[in-house]
C-alpha positions, 0 to 999 in steps of 0.5 A, spaced: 583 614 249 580 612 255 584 614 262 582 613 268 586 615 275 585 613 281 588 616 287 586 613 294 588 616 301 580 617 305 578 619 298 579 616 291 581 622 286 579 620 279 582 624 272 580 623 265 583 628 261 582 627 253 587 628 248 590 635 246 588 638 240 595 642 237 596 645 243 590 644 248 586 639 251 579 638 249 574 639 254 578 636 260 575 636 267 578 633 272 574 629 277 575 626 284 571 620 286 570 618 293 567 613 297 564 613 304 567 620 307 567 618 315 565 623 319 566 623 327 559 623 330 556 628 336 556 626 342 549 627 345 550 632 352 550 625 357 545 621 356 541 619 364 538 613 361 542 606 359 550 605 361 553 609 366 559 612 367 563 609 372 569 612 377 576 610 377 576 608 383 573 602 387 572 599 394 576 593 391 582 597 389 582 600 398 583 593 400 588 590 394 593 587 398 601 587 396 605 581 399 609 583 405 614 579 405 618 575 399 615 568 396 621 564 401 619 567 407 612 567 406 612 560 405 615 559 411 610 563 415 606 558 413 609 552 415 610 555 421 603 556 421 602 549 420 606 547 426 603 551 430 596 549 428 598 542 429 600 542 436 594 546 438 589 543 442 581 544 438 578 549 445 585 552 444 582 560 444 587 562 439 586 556 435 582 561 430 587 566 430 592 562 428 587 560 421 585 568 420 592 568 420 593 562 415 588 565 411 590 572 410 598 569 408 593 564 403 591 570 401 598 575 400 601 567 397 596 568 393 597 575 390 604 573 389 603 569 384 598 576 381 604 580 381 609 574 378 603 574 372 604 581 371 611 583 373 615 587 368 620 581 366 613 577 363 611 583 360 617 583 356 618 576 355 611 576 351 612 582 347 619 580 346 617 574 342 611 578 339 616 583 336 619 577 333 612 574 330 615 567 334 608 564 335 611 557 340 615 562 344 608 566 345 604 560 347 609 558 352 610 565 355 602 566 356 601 559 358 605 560 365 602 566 366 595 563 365 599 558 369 600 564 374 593 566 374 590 559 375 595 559 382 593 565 384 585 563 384 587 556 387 590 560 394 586 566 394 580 560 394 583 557 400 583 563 403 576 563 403 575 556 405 580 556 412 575 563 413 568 559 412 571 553 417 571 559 422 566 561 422 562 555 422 567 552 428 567 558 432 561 562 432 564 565 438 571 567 436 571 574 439 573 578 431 568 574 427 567 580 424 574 581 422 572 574 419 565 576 416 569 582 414 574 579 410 570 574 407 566 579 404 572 582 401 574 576 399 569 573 395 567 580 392 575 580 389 573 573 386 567 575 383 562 572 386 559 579 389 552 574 392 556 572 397 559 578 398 553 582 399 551 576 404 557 576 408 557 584 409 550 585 411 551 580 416 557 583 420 551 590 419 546 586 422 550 582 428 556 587 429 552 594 429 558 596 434 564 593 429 569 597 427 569 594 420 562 596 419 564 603 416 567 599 411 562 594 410 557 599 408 561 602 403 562 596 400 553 594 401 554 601 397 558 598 392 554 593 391 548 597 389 552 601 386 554 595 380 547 594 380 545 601 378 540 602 383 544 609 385 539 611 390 539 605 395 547 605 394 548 613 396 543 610 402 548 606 405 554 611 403 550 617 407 552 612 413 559 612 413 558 620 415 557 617 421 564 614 421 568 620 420 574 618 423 575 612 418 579 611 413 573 609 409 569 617 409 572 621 405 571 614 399 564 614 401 563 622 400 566 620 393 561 614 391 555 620 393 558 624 389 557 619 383 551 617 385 548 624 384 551 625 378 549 617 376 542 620 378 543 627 374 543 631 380 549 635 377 549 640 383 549 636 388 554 631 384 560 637 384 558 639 391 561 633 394 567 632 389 569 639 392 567 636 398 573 629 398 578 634 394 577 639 400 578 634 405 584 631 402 587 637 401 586 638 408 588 631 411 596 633 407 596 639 411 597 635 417 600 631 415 595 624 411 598 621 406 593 620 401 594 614 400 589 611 395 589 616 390 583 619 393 584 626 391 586 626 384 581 620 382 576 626 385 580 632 381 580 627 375 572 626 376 569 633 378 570 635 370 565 631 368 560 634 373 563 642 371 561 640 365 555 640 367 554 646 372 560 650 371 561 656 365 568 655 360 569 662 361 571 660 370 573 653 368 581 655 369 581 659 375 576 654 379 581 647 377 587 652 379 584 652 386 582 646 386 588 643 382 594 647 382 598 642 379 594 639 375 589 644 373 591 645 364 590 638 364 584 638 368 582 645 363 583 640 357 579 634 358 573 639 359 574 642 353 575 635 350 568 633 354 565 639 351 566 637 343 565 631 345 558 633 348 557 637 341 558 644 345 564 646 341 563 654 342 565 651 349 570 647 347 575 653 342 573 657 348 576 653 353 582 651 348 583 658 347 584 660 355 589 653 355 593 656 351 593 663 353 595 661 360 600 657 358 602 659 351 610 656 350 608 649 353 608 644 346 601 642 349 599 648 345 599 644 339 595 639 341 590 645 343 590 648 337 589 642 333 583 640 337 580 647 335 581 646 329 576 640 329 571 644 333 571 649 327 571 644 323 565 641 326 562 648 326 562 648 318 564 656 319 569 655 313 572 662 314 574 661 322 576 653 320 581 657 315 583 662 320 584 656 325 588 652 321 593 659 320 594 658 326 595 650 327 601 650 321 605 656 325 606 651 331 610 646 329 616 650 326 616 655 332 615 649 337 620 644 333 627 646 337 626 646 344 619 641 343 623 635 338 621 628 341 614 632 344 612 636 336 613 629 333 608 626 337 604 630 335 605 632 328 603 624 325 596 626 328 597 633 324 598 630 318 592 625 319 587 631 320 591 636 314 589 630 310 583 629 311 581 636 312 584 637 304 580 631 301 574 633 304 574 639 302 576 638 296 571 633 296 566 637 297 568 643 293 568 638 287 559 637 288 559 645 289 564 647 284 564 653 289 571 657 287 571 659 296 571 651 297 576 650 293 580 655 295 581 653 302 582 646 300 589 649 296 590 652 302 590 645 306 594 641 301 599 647 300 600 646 308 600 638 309 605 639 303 610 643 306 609 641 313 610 633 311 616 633 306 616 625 308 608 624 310 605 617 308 600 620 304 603 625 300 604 621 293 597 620 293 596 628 296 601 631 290 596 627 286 589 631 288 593 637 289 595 636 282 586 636 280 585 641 285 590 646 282 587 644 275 580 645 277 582 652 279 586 653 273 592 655 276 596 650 271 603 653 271 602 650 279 599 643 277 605 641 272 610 642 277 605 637 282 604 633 276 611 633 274 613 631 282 608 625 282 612 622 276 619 624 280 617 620 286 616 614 283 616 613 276 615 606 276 609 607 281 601 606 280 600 613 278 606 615 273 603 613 267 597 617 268 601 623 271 605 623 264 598 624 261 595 630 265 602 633 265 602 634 258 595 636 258 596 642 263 603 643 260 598 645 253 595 649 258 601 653 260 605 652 253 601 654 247 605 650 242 598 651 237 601 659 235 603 661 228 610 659 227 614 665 225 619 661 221 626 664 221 631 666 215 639 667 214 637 675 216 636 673 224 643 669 223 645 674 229 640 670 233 642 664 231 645 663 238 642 657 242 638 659 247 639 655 254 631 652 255 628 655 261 626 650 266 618 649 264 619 649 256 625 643 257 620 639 262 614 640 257 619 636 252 621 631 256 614 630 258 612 629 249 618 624 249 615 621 256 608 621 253 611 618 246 615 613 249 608 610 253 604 610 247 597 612 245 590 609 241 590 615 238 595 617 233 593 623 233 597 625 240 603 622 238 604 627 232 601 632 237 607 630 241 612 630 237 611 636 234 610 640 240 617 637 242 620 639 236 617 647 236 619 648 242 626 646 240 627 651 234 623 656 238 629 656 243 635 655 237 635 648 238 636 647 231 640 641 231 635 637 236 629 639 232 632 637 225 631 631 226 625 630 230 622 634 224 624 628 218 621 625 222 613 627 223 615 629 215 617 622 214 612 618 218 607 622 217 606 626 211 599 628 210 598 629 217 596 637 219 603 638 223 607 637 216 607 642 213 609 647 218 614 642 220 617 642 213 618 650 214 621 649 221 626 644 218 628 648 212 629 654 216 633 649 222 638 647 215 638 656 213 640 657 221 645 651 221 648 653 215 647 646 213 647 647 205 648 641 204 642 638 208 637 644 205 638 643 198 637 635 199 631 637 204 628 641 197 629 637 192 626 632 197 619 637 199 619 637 191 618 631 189 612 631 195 606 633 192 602 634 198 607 638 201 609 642 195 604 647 194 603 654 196 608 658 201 612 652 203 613 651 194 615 658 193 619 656 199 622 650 196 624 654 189 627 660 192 632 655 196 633 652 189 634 658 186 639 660 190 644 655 191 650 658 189 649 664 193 648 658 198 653 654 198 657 659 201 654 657 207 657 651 206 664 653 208 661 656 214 657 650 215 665 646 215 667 652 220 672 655 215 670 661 217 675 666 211 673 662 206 666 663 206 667 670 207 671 671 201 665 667 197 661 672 199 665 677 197 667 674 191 659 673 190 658 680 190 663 682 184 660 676 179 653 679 182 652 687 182 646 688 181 643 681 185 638 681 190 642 678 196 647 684 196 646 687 202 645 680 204 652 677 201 656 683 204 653 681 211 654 674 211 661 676 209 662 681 214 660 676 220 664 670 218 671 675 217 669 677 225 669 669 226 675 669 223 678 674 227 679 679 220 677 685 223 680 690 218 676 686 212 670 685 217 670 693 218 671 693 210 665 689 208 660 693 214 663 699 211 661 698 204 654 695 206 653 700 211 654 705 205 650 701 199 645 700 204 644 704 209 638 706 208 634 699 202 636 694 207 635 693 214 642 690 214 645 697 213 644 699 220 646 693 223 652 693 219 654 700 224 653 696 229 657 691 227 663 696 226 663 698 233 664 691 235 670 689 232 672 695 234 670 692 241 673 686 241 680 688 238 679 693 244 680 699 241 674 702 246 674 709 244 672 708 237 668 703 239 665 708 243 664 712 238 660 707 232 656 705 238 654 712 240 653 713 232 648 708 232 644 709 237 644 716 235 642 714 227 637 708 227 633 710 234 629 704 233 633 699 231 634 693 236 640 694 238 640 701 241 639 699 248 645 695 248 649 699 244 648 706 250 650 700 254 657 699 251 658 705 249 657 708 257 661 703 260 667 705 255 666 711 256 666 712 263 672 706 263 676 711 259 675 718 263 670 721 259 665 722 264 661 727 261 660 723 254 659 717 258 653 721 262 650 723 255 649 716 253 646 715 259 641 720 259 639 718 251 638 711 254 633 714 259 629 718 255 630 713 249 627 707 255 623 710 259 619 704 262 626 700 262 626 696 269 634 699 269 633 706 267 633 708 276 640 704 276 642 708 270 639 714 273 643 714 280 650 712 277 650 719 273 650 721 280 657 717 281 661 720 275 659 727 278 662 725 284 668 723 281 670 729 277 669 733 284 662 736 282 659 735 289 654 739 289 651 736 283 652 730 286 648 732 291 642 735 286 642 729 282 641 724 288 635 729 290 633 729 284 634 721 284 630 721 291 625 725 288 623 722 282 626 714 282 624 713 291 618 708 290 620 705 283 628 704 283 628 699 290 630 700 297 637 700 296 638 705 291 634 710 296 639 708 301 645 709 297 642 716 295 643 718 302 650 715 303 652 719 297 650 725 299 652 724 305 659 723 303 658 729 298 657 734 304 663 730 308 667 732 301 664 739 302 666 738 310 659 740 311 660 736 316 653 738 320 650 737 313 653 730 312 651 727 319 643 729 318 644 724 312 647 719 318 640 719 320 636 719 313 639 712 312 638 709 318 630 712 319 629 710 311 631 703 313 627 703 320 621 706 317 621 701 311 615 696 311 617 688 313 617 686 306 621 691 303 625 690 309 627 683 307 629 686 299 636 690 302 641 687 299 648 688 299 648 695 297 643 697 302 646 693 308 653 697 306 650 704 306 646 702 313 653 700 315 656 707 314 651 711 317 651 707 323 660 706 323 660 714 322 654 716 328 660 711 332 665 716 329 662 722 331 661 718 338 667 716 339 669 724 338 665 726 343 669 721 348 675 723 347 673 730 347 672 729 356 679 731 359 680 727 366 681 732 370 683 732 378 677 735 380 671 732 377 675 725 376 670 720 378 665 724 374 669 726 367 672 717 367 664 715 369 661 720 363 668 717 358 666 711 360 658 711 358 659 716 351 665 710 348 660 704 351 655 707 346 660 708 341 661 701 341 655 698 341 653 702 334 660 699 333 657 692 334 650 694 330 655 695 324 658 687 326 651 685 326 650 688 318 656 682 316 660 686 311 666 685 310 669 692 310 664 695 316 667 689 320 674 691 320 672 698 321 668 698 326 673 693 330 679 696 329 675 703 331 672 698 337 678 696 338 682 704 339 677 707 343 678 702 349 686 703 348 685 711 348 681 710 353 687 706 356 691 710 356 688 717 358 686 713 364 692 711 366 695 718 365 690 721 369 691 727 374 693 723 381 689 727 388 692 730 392 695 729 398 698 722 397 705 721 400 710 718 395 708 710 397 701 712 397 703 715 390 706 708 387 700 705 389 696 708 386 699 709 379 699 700 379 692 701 380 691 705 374 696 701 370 692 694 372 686 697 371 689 700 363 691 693 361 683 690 362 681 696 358 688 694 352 686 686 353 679 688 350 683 692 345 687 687 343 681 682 342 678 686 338 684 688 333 685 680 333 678 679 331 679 685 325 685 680 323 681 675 323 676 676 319 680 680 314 683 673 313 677 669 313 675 674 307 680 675 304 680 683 305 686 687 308 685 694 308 688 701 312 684 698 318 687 692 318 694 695 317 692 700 322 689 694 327 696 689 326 700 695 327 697 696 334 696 690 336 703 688 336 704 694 340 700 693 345 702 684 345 709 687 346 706 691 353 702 684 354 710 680 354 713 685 359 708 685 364 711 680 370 705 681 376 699 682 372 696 675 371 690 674 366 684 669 369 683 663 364 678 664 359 679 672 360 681 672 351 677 666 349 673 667 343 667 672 343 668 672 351 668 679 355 672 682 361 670 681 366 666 686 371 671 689 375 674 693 381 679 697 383 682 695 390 682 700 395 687 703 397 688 702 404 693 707 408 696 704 415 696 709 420 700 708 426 698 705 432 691 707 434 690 712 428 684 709 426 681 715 422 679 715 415 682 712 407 686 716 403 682 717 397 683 711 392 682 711 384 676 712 381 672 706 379 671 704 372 667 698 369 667 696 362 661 694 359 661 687 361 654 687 359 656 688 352 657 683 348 665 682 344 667 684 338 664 680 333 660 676 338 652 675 336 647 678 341 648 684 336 641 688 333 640 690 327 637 697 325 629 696 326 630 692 331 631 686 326 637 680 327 641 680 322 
């Protein structure tokens, strides 16, 4: 059957796979197609010869005129101007003032009509009507805006005409010049450069002392310069040097400047781009208004000189010299020049500096994905790779504060991420170069997981999908296969994709193994097994493949029977049976029959289905090319059998009793049968059902002792005693058979969960030393059992519990000795805490505080991987550790006694030991474990009313009178109660989240107690008023002083203050009881 798979984004991918033979497909070699790959071309350096660049600035844009007056008025000007001009006599010396004066409106007229062509109302209108594809109101809208430009010619040609009259009727008019002037101007604005030239070299030749000579100049410069011929225009342009004071110099010295670059003097060319800029610089300083633009057009331009003459490694500080505000764009667009030049070390340089000067701007993106197309371009694959790392890091760190900016940017990410996959991949698929195609995985992985919505990404799943093929990475590409289909599975490429899925689901699957078929004996792992993802997605895909249809007939059986296996490999017996009648049925002489019909009668055995099973033998035995060989005697031992089979008829049917006591009573007609063991068994599991537990410990007894050691069903029936007493919950027998079991038969199947129960039975019931028995069995037994650390470590516990400490300790050493590397990081944790409390149970307190310090320490020194794999049980022993090292803090707090002497000191030295204490508080907070946290709060919240307390109750200084007293002791009260608020906020903060987690504990009584205390002290208080906010969710009191008191002593006593209250500051710094801001240990944020 021939396929073929086109998949098309820049590139074509093409996959043929061909069919699967039982399992595997043959010869599958995935291939892309591919057009015309365009590539960008280099630029050459600057080629001197052919078209020049040009400035952004011409003399025409210095005299652009603007209206200066509304069409209303400016109108009207003119037909003032008619009158007055009528009513003057011919040899009137103003006359031609008043026509100049007419021209210039003609031409201000003129240029109203430009700006009415281009304002924003007509931009909007056309695109308006564009957006709504109305072609009529299209038209209509560009034709008055060509109507507008038609008026615009027609005025400014009159303009020109009134000045030509001048100067044919008054060749003496004393501003000739002015008119010669304007009429160069003018025709050059209307294109016809000709005249232009012709009236400018004229005002030179006959007005050599006019003002407007400086500006005719430049102008006869513009002239030869739109001619190319840059060295007579630089002529011209090197005159106005003598004008230094017009406005026209410092645009002269910028047309020299293009006139050497033009001319390939580079040097010379970036001197005078210095020159302007400096000029302009200096002429803001006293105050110019740089009105033309002149210094940034001269910033803008000096980059191409720079390009030339300046080294990448200087660019930056030179532009920020020159350029202070504008100098990374100017940085960029030399870069940019350089890889456009082919230079492209230069330009991943300049890109680099870019970004180290300003590394949190968005423009970094830009940047970066500029140097990943000069590596590109550089064919250094390892630095493109490295570059690209680098790239699609960017947009994730930068999306937050960058939104509108990073968006922009990443649809010209993604177009490169594409282009760059496809070409690789291209060009690995010439090369088949395993380094090539490694790279381009890394693209398509990067594309796929930056772009969930991309344009191109149905098409790139595709070739993702080939490439991981090609690579043999198959789990991989059924997962891209199968996300091609679920993306549109009525799309181009569904169909296809169903196929190659299949394929590489063969890859994965190998349904091609010997079927193990099972019989009544595996009746205990008969039990439907859930199908793990990939096997239940590689059925869909054989009934999806089956329902598209194929050529070959081969495929479909091939199909069929995969489903079908796969189904009864995971207990599925009743959705295998019959898909196998059916290839059975349809297709009788193919390879896959046979099997089928022993998968199909081991589905009926497993089912208990006997009806089915003999209907399906008498069925096989009529089909000679089936009964033969193993699948005949097969066939004939159920026939045989069929009266010890009809028991499982009744079980079949659900009547669990009955089909027991047809086993039972099999056994009496039949003592010498065969089926024995086999009868007892089955009789013994289906009185379990049926919840006749004394008759199922009957029938397991008489199997066990008949059979315990002819038949590998008598250790199972020990096992099954101990399991009826399990679910008649008579634990401690159960406990014993279990322990029996696994003590007798240490190879049978079940031991491992046999240890399992009967250590947890005994371990419920007290029996610890039974329990840590079992569990030291299991570990010798399982040695390479992922859970023999787990198993290990909780020995320790049942020490602890019994109040043998010291062997609690030993063993935790033992665990840490032996199990530190294999049994995971927050066992390792949990150790230390364990120890740690066995010391505190000790009350070696010294001991136990060293253990504090071994959790956090193990925690810190933890690689970053390991770091992310602390669960719950690691968090809560790093939540103890810290929580005690707070205790022991907060111990030393209270242990500083106020004393009248030193009281600054001894409140300073409080205040600073209970504001560490709470900070490691606030580290626990950070852990988010529901028990720390309400520990940790009420302890928070008890050391500021301690604190409280021993402040307000502090030594008075002596010497103060009895006023002076009662002053001072409302000081302390009012400073107290800032420091209970903070209390109280924190208890209210330990109930609230008791609440929120459903937790109440001696904290939490302890922090409800309290803190209806301290509300109570809070509703007494008539003068002390809280600021609005003081207790608002995550809030901290405010810092805070102490007035100072002041004692007023009689007239014309002006010696020194009595001696105030020390002054306290809570730690406003601090973030509040439960507030984020807090460091996990590590330094990590939790």
């Amino acid at each position: 059957m021939k396929r073929v798979l086109l998949v098309t984004i820049t590139l074509l991918a093409a996959f043929a796979p061909p069919a699967p033979s039982f399992g595997q497909g043959k010869g599958y070699v995935p291939k892309i197609e591919t057009g015309e790959v365009k590539k960008e071309e280099v630029k050459p350096k600057e080629d001197t010869k052919g078209k020049k660049p040009r400035p952004g600035l011409s003399a025409e844009d210095l005299y652009r005129v603007k209206p200066s007056a509304s069409e209303e008025k400016l109108q009207a000007a003119i037909e003032s101007l008619y009158r007055i001009i009528d009513y003057a006599e011919e040899d009137d010396p103003e006359k031609p003032v008043y026509y100049a004066r007419l021209a210039n409106l003609y031409w201000e007229k003129a240029e109203s009509y430009f700006m009415q062509a281009y304002s924003d109302e007509m931009d909007k209108e056309i695109l308006a009507a564009q957006n709504a594809n109305d072609e009529e109101r299209v038209r209509v809208a560009e034709a008055r805006r060509d109507s507008l430009l038609e008026q615009q010619k027609e005025w400014r040609r009159k303009a020109i005409k009134i000045f030509q009259e001048i100067e044919q009727k008054y060749p003496d008019y004393e501003k000739l010049d002015m008119v010669l002037f304007y009429l160069g101007n003018f025709s050059t604005q209307m294109g016809d450069y000709e005249a232009g030239y012709n009236y400018y070299t004229q005002l030179i030749t006959s007005f050599p002392e006019s003002k407007y000579l400086p500006d005719a100049l430049v102008n006869v410069g513009e002239y030869y310069f739109q001619q190319d011929e840059f060295d007579t225009a630089s002529e011209f342009y090197k005159r106005v040097v003598s004008f230094p004071e017009s406005k026209i110099y410092p645009f002269a010295i910028y047309k020299q400047a293009w006139c050497h670059y033009n001319m390939g003097e580079y040097e010379e060319a970036f001197k005078k781009f210095v020159e302007v800029i400096q000029y302009a610089m200096k002429a803001e300083k006293e105050g110019g208004t740089g009105k033309i633009g002149l210094k940034a057009e001269a910033q803008k331009d000096i980059v191409l000189a720079y390009s030339q003459v300046g080294k990448e490694a200087k660019a930056i500080p030179f532009f920020k010299g020159i350029a202070p505000e504008i100098y990374l764009v100017l940085s960029a667009r030399l870069a940019r020049l350089f890889a456009d030049q082919g230079e492209y070390e230069k330009a991943i340089t300049m890109y680099r500096n870019i970004i180290a000067e300003d590394p949190d701007s968005p423009t970094v993106l830009t940047h970066q994905r500029n140097i990943v197309e000069a590596a590109d371009k550089t064919a250094d694959k390892v630095r493109t790779r490295t570059e690209i790392n680098r790239l699609v890091e960017l947009p994730e760190a930068l999306q937050k504060e960058n939104s509108s900016v990073i968006a922009q940017e990443k649809e010209k990410v993604e177009e490169l991420l594409r282009t760059m996959a496809i070409t690789y991949h291209f060009e690995a698929q010439k090369t088949m170069e395993k380094k090539a195609m490694l790279l381009a995985q890394e693209v398509y992985d990067h594309y796929l997981r930056l772009f969930p919505e991309g344009t191109g990404r149905y098409q790139m799943l595709m070739n993702h999908a080939i490439l991981l093929y090609q690579l043999e990475v198959y789990e991989k590409a059924v997962v891209e296969g199968e996300r091609v289909i679920a993306m549109d599975p009525q799309g181009k490429y569904a169909k296809e994709a169903a196929y190659t899925a299949l394929m590489c689901y063969y890859k994965v699957i190998d349904t091609s193994k010997k079927t193990v078929v099972k019989g009544e004996e595996e009746e205990d792992q008969a039990a439907e097994m859930e199908l793990p993802a990939q096997y239940a997605n590689m059925v869909q895909a054989c009934d999806r493949f089956v329902g598209i249809g194929s050529d070959d007939p081969e495929e479909i059986i091939q199909a069929k029977f995969a489903a079908a296996k796969i189904l009864y490999d995971f207990n599925h017996f009743k959705d295998a049976a019959p898909r196998l009648e059916g290839l059975i049925q349809q297709y009788p002489s193919s390879e896959v029959a046979p099997d089928s019909a022993k998968l199909l009668l081991s589905s009926f055995t497993m089912l208990r289905d006997i009806n089915n099973l003999n209907a399906w033998a008498d069925k096989l035995y009529t089909m000679p090319t089936l009964a033969q060989g193993e699948l005949l005697a097969i066939i004939n031992k159920i026939r045989d059998r069929a009266k010890f089979n009809r028991c499982f008829q009744y079980e079949f049917d659900k009547q669990f009793e009955a089909a027991a006591d047809c086993f039972v009573d099999y056994t009496v007609k039949f003592p010498t049968s065969k089926l024995m063991d086999k009868s007892l068994y089955n009789a013994a599991v289906n009185y379990q059902r049926a919840r006749k537990y004394e008759k199922a410990l009957k029938a397991n007894a008489q199997l066990y002792n008949c059979c315990a050691r002819s038949s590998k069903l008598g250790p199972r029936a020990l096992y099954l005693i101990a399991e009826t007493y399990r679910a008649a919950a008579v634990y401690d027998q159960a406990a014993d058979y279990y322990e029996k079991y696994a003590l007798d038969h240490p190879k049978e199947t079940k031991v491992k969960e046999a240890l399992i129960f009967a250590s947890a039975f005994r371990r419920g019931l007290g029996q610890h030393a039974e329990a840590i028995r079992n569990y030291e069995r299991y570990i010798n037994l399982f040695k390479k059992d992922p859970k023999v650390p787990a198993v290990f470590f909780d020995i320790g516990t049942l020490y602890k519990r019994d109040g043998k400490y010291s062997e609690a300790i030993k063993h935790y050493n033992n665990y840490l000795a032996r199990y530190r590397t294999v049994g995971g990081v927050n066992l390792v944790l949990a150790a230390y805490q364990e120890i740690g409390e066995c010391y505190a149970a000790q009350k070696k307190y010294k001991e136990a505080r060293k253990q504090f310090d071994a959790v956090i320490e193990a925690f810190k020194k933890l690689p970053d991987e390991d770091k992310k794999k602390v669960g719950r049980r690691g968090i809560s022993a790093i939540a103890w550790a810290y929580f005690n090292n707070a205790d022991a803090m907060l111990e030393e707090a209270v242990a500083v006694k106020l004393t009248r002497k030193t009281l600054k000191e001894d409140t300073e030295r409080k205040i600073r030991i209970t504001n560490d204490a709470e900070k490691l508080y606030l580290t626990v907070l950070s852990l988010k474990q529901p028990f720390w946290d309400s520990a940790a709060l009420y302890k928070i919240g008890s050391a500021w009313e301690r604190f409280a307390d021993d402040f307000e109750n502090s030594p008075m200084p002596s010497g103060l009178t009895e006023d002076e007293q009662e002053e001072y002791k409302l000081q302390l009260s009012e400073a107290a109660q800032l420091f209970r608020l903070k209390a109280a906020a924190a208890y209210k903060k330990c109930l609230e989240g008791a609440k929120a987690n459903h937790l109440f504990n001696e904290y939490t009584e302890k922090a409800e107690q309290r803190l209806s205390v301290l509300e109570f002290q809070f509703a007494g208080m008539k003068e002390y008023r809280v600021r609005p906010g003081f207790l608002s969710a995550g809030a901290n009191p405010p810092d805070f002083k102490l007035r100072k008191v002041v004692i007023f002593k009689a007239s014309g006593d002006e010696s020194g203050d009595k001696p105030a209250p020390p002054n306290p500051q809570p730690p406003g710094g601090a973030p509040a009881p439960g507030s984020s801001g807090t460091t996990a240990p590590g330094g990590e944020s939790k």
